[in-house]
N, C-alpha and C positions, 0 to 999 in steps of 0.2 A: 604267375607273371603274365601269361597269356589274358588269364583273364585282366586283369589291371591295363593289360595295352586295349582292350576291347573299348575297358570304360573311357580311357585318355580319347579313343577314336573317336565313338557317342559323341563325349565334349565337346571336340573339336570341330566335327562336322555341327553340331547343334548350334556352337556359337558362330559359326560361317552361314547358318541357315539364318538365324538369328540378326545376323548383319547385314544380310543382303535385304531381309522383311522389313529391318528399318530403313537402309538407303530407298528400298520401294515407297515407305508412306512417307519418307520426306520428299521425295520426286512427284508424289501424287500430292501433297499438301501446295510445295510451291506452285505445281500447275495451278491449284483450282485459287491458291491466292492470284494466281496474276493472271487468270479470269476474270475472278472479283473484281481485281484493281482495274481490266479494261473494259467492265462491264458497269462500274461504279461512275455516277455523275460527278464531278467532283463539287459543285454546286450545287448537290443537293442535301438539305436539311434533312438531320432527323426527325423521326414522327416523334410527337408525345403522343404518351399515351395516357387516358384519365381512366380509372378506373379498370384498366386491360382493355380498352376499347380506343383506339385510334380513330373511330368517326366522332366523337365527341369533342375534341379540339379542332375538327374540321369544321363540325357544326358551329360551335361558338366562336371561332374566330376564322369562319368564310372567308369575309374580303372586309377591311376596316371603314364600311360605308353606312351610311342609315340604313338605307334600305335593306341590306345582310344584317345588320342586325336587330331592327325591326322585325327581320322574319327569320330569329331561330328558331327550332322546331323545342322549344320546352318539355313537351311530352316525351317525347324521343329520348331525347335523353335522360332526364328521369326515369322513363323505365328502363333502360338500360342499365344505369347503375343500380336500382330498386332489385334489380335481376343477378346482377353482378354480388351485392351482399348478403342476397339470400342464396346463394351457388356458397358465397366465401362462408358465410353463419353454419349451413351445413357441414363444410368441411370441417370448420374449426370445431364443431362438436362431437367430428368423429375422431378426432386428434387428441382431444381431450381426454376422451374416452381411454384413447389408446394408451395416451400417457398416463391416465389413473393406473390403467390393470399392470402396466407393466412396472410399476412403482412399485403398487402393493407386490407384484411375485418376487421384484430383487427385494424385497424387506422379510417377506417371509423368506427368503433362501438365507437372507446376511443372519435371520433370529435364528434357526435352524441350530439345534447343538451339534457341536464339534467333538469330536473325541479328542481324548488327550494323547500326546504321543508319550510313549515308555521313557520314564527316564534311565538314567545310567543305570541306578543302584538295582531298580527292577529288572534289566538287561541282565544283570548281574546275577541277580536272584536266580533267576530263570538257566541263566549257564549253568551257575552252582548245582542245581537241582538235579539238570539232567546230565551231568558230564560224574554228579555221585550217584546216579542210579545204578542198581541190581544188573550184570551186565557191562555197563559201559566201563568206566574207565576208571569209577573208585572213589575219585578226589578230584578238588579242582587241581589241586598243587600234582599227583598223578598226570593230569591232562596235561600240565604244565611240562614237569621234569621230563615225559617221555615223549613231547613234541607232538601229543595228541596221537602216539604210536608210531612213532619212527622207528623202525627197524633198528635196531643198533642202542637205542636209548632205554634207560631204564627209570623205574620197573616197567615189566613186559607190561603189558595189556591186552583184552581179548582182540582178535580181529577185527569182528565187527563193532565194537567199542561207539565207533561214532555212530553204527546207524541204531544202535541202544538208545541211545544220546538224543537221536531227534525223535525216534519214535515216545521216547518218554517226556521232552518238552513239550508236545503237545497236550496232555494232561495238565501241565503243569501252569501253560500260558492259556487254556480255552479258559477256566473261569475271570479272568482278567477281560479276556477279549469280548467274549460272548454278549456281555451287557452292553457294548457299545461305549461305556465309560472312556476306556483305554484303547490306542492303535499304536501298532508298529510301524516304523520306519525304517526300511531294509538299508540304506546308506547308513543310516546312524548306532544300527545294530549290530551292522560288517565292522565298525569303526573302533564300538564300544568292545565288543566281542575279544579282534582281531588284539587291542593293547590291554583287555585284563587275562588273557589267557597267552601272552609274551608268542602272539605267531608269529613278527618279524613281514617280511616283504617277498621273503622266496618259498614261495608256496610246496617244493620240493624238499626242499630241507626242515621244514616246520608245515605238518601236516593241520596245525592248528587252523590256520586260514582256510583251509575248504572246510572243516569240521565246523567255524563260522559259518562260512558259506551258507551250508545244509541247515544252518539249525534258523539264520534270519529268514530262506527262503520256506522254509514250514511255518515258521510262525508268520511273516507275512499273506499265505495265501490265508492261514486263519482269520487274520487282523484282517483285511481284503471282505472277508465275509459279513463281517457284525460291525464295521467299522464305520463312524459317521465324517463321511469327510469332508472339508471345508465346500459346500457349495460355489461354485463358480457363476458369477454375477455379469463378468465383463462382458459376454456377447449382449448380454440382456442390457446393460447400464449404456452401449454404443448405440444398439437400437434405441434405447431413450434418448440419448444426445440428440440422435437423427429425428425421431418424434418430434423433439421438443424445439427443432431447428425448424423442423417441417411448421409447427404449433405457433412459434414467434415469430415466421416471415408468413400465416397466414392472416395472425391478428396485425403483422404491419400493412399486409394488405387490406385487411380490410379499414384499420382505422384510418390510412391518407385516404382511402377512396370515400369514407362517412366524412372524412374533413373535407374533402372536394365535394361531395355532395351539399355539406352544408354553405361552403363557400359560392357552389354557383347557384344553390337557393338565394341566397343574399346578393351575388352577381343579378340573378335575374330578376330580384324584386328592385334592385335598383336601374336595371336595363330600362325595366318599366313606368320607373316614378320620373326618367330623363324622358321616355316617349310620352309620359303626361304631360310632362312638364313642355316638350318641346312642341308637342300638338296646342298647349292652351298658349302659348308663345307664339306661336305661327298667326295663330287665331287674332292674337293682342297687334300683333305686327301689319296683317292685314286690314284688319280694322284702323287702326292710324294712320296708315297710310291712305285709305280709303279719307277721312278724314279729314288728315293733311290737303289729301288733294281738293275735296273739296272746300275747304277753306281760301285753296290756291285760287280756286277759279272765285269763289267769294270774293276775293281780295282783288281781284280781275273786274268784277262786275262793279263792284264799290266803285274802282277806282274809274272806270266810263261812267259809273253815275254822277260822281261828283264832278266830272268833265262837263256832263251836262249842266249840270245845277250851276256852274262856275257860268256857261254860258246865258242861264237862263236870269241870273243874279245882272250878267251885263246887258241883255235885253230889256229887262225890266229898269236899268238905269237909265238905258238909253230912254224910254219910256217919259221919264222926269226932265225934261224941256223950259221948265220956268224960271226963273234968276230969283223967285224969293228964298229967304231963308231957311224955310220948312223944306224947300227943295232943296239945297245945297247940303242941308244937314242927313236927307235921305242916300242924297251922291255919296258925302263922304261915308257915312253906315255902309254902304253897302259896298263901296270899294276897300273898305277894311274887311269886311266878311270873304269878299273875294282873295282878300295876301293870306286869309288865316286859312283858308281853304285851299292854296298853292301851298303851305308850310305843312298842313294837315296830311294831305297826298306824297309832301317828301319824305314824311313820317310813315306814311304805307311802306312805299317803296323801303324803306328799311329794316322796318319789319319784314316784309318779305325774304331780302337776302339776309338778314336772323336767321328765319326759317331754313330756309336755303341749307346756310353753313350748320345750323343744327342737325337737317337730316343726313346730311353728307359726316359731319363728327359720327355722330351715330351710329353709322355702319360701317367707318372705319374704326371707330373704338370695340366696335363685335366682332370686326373679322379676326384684330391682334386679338383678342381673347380668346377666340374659338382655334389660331393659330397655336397662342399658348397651351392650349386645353391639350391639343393633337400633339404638340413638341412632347409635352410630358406622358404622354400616351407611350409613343415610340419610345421615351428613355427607360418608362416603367417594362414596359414589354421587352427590350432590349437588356435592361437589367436579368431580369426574370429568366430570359435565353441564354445568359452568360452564368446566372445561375444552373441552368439546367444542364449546360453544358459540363461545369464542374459537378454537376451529380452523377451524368449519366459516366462520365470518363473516370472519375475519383472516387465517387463513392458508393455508384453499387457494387463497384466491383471487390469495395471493403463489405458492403452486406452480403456479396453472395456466397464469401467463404465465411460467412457466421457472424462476422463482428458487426455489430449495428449498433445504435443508439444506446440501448436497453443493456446490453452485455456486459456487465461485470467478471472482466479475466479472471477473478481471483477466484470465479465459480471455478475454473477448470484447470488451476494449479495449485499446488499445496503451500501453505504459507510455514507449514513445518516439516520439512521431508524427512527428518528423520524417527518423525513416530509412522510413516508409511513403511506399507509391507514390501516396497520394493530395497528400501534400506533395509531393512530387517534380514533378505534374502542375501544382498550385497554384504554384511558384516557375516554373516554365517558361512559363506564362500567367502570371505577373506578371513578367518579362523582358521575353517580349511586348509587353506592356502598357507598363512602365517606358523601353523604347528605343522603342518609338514615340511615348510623352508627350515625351522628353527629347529627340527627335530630330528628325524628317518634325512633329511635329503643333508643337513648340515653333518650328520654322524658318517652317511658316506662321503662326503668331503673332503671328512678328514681323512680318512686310511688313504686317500690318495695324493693331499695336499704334496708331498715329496715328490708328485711326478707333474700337477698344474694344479694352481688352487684356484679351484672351483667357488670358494665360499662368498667370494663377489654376488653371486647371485639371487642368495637369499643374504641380502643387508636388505633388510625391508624397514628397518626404524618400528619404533613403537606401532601396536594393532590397536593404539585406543587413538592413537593420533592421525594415522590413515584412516580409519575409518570419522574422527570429526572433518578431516580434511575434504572426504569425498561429500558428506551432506552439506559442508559449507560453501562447494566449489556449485554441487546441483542449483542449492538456493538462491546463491550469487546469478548465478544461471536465467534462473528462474524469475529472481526480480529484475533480470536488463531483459528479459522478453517481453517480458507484463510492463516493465515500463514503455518498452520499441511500440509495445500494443493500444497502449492509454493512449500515446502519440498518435499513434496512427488515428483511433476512434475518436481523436478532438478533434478532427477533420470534418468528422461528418456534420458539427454545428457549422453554419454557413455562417457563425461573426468569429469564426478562430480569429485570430491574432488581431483581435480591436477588442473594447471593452464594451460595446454594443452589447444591450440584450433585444428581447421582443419588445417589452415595455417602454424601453427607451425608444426604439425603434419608431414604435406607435407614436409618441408623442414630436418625434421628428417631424412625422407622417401630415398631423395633424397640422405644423405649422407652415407645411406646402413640400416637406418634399418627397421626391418621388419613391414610393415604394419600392425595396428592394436593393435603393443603392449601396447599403449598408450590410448587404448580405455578401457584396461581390467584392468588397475589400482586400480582403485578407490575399484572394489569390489573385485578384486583377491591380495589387495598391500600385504595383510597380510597372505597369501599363503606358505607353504614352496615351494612350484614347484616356484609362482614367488618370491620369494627372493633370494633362491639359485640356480636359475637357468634364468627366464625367465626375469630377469631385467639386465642381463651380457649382453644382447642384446643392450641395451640404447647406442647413440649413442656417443662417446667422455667418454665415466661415464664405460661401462660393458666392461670386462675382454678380452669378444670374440674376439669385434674389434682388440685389441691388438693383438691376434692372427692374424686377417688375415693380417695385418700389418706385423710379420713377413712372411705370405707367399709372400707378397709383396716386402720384401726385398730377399727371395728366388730367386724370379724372377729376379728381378735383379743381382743378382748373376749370374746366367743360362745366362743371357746377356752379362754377362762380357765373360763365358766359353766361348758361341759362338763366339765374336768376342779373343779370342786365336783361336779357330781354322780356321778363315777368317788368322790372323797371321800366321798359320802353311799353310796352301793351299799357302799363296804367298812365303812364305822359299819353297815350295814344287817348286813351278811357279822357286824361281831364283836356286834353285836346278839342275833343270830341263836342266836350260840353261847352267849353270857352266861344267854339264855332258856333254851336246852337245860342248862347244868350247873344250872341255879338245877332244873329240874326233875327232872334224876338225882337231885339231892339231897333233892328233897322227894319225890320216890318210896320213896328210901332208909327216910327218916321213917318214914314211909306203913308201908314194910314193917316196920318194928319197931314201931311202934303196932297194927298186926293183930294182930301175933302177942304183943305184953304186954296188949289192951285186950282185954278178953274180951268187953267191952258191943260193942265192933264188929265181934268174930266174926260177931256177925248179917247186916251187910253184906261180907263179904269180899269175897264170889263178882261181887257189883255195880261193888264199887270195881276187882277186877280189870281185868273187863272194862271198866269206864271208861276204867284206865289204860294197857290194851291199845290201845283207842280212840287215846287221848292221845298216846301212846309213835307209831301210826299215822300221824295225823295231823303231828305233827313233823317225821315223815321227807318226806312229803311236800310240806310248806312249805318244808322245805331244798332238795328235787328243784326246787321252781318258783322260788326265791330265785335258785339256781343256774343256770336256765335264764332268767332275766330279765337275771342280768347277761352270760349268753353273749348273751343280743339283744342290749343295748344295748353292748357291745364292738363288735358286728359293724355297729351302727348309728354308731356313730361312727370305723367304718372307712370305711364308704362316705361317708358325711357329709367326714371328711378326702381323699377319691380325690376326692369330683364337686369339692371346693375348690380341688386342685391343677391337676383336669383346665380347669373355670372359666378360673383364672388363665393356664393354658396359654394355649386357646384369646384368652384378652384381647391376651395376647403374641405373638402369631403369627397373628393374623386378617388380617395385610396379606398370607399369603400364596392369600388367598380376592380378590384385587381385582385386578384388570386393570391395567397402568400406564398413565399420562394422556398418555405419550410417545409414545402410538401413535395414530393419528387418528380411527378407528372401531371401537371397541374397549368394550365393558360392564365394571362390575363387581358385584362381590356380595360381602357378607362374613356371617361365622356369624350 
């Protein structure tokens, strides 16, 4: 008893040691969480990470400018991960390794022969043998009627009877054993034993049951010596588990980081074809303008020329002083050249402000596109962070206890528990169980039932129906966890609960929208941000498109203005020419009123050279007419190239974006 209060004290003081250890780490946990909490920013983002490398989302998405992105460091990162998959390649092939050897030794242990265990009748054999040997006891029915030599029972028997009995079982059970063929089992021997030889349960009164006793524990350390026994797998199959967990989250690291790898190869081959593209753009832009402008000042120059020339047309009228005919018909010539020559100039002047409002269209139809380009930028990135967010909160924390993508529960439950050894154990302990209720414990029941009936206790019901009962109940079990499980791992696809695949995705993608909206559905559907806002995006279904659609048809508008004014440059072109013959012809004039008026022989030499002037300046107005409309040809080529290039890019910017399929991964678009 002393000792029993010793043990109760250990306990007691151990579980008071016990409870104070925990009330400690949970007083030291809340401290250092509410450190955390007032050492944490609450405004601040988490890092991604690409490849296990956190400067590599810093690199590629610096600051959303040209300039930052004009100068990633490309190298840098490439070797960074270049280094990262050769670090991961090695691992994964000493994992590999590990999981080969350790395959093969639990296969060579599960192939390994087994001994058999003894059945009854050998059990039997074996009793018989040595309870009739020279010495012992004679008979089995002897061993029986005399209670294995009780005092008092008959017929007598030697003394030492039973240790006859063991000493001559061993001869009897070594060739059985010796080969490894056969093993004993000391529970099953005491059991077989203890009801063919009637020992009963009072080992005082029926000396049979230690006479068992003695005779399983000899043959068992025999059986013990030569015996093959079931190899044991399980430390070995848990280390494989762990291998092979270690194995599948190295190949998952490595394969998003070879997907990011290849994704910002194509990130940055397309970084580079936008910096060609926007350097020979810059180039195009500068150049028309350069252009433009000097056309402006052309058009500047023309228009004082033709001021002159208007004057020099009314000089030389004045000139013509005589009242004949040939003179009158020169006046009127030339005062018509001079209204087409006012009408001609009102025609500049319009062309100009053309121009004007073309350039001004023009840069406002660039900025709404290049606004468009950046809106969908932020949605794609904003997507993409709302995806990352649902990874980093929901679903590594389903990969890091095992379950990922790849994982098939049914690897590591059984779809038939009752051909498993652990039922096999379970029915063999409830046999046990079931013939000692029905049998030894029911028969003392009775003798007592007259004072409490005890027989309550073993109503057990059928042992063929307990036992379907319990594998049906494990199984049952077993499919609502494996189903709890599939649920959970359908999480980890980013289109759960929509019918979105990749495929579809992409061709969404393709008809402008933005990447990734369709990955954040499922757990953002019920969002006010996306309801009233980030679902107008869908492509054919949200509001936005529709919008750009009217920008679309702006454009085409602007197409139409430009070609009116391609229309006015060629009224300018027959303008142009109408002015010049009306002035051939009033030159003509001119030249026969010289030479019939003899009052204006006196200015000839004046009006000549006027009309030399005149004749001068003509050609010159043609040279710059000509070269205004070689600008603006050349200005509404590039005008049509940045529209097509624009649209390009609108259509093909998801190939600037990272996919939201991958767990630590950026993106960027033009």
């Amino acid at each position: 008893m002393s000792l029993f209060r010793v043990l109760a004290s250990a306990v007691v003081l151990f579980s008071m040691a016990q409870a104070a250890r925990i009330r400690l780490d949970i007083q030291e946990q809340q401290q250092k969480h509410q450190l955390d909490i007032q050492h944490t920013d609450p405004d601040e983002v988490a890092a991604v990470t690409v490849c296990e490398d956190d400067a590599i989302w810093e690199k590629i998405m610096a600051a959303p400018d040209v300039g930052s992105i004009r100068g990633i460091p490309w190298k840098e990162i490439s070797d960074s991960i270049n280094d990262y998959l050769s670090n991961e390649a090695v691992l994964i092939g000493s994992l590999e390794s590990e999981v080969e050897n350790l395959r093969q030794e639990i296969e060579r242990k599960k192939a390994a022969e087994v001994s058999e265990i003894f059945s009854d009748e050998q059990i039997q054999t074996l009793i018989t043998g040595s309870t009739s040997a020279e010495g012992s006891f004679g008979s089995v029915e002897n061993a029986k009627t005399s209670a294995c030599g009780k005092p008092g029972k008959r017929p007598r028997v030697p003394f030492d009877s039973m240790e006859k009995a063991t000493d001559h079982i061993v001869s009897l059970a070594k060739p059985l054993l010796s080969t490894g063929e056969f093993k004993s089992e000391k529970k099953k021997f005491l059991t077989v034993c203890k009801s063919f030889l009637d020992a009963g349960e009072d080992d005082l009164e029926n000396y049979c049951g230690e006479v068992c006793f003695e005779l399983a524990e000899v043959v068992q350390r025999l059986s013990d010596q030569h015996s093959n026994a079931k190899k044991s797998t399980a430390k070995l199959e848990k280390t494989l588990a762990e291998k092979n967990l270690e194995l599948l989250e190295a190949k998952k690291r490595g394969s998003q980081c070879q997907k990011s790898k290849q994704n910002i190869e194509g990130f940055q081959v397309y970084l580079e074809s936008l910096d060609t593209e926007i350097s020979a753009r810059h180039k195009a832009v500068r150049k028309a303008e350069l252009d433009l402008d000097n056309a402006q000042w052309a058009l500047d120059d023309l228009e004082k020329k033709l001021e002159d020339q208007k004057q020099l047309v009314s000089d030389a009228a004045a000139l013509l002083t005589g009242t004949q005919k040939t003179v009158q018909e020169a006046r009127e010539a030339l005062a018509a050249v001079q209204k087409d020559e006012d009408q001609f100039i009102e025609q500049i002047g319009a062309a100009k402000n053309q121009l004007s409002e073309l350039r001004e269209e023009l840069a406002n139809m660039k900025s709404a596109i290049d606004a468009i380009l950046w809106i969908k930028k932020y949605v794609s990135a904003t997507a993409l962070m709302m995806g990352y967010y649902v990874d980093v909160t929901v679903r590594e924390p389903v990969r890091e206890i095992g379950l990922v993508e790849e994982t098939n529960v049914w690897d590591y439950f059984s779809e038939n528990v009752a051909s498993e050894q652990c039922s096999t154990s379970f029915k063999y302990h409830l046999t046990d169980f079931h013939q000692y209720c029905t049998g030894p414990a029911m028969a003392a029941f009775e003798k007592i039932k007259h004072f409490v009936d005890l027989t309550p206790l073993c109503k057990l019901g059928e042992e063929t129906k307990i036992a379907t009962e319990g594998d049906t109940g494990v199984q049952t079990r077993i499919g609502l966890i494996t189903r709890d499980l599939k649920d959970v791992q359908s999480w980890l696809d980013p289109f759960k609960g929509t019918d979105m695949t990749a495929e579809k995705e992409t061709a969404k993608v393709e008809k402008g929208e933005p990447e990734g909206l369709r990955q954040v559905m499922g757990v953002y559907g019920n969002t006010q941000f996306y309801k009233h806002y980030m679902k107008e995006w869908k492509v054919e279904k949200g509001k936005f498109h529709e919008l750009l659609k009217q920008l679309v048809m702006k454009m085409q508008l602007l197409e139409k203005d430009v070609l009116q004014e391609e229309d006015l440059l060629k009224d300018l072109a027959g303008a142009l020419q109408v002015t010049a013959n009306a002035r051939e012809e009033a030159q003509a004039k001119l030249d026969v009123a010289l030479a019939n008026e003899e009052a204006a022989l006196q200015g000839k030499q004046q009006l000549e050279e006027a009309m030399a002037s005149l004749e001068s300046n003509i050609g010159e107005s043609r040279n710059m007419l000509a070269d205004l409309e070689q600008v603006l040809k050349q200005a509404l080529q590039l005008y049509k190239k940045a529209r097509e290039t624009l649209i390009t890019e609108h259509s093909a910017h998801k190939n600037g974006i990272m996919a939201l399929t991958e767990v630590h991964v950026s993106a960027l678009s033009d």
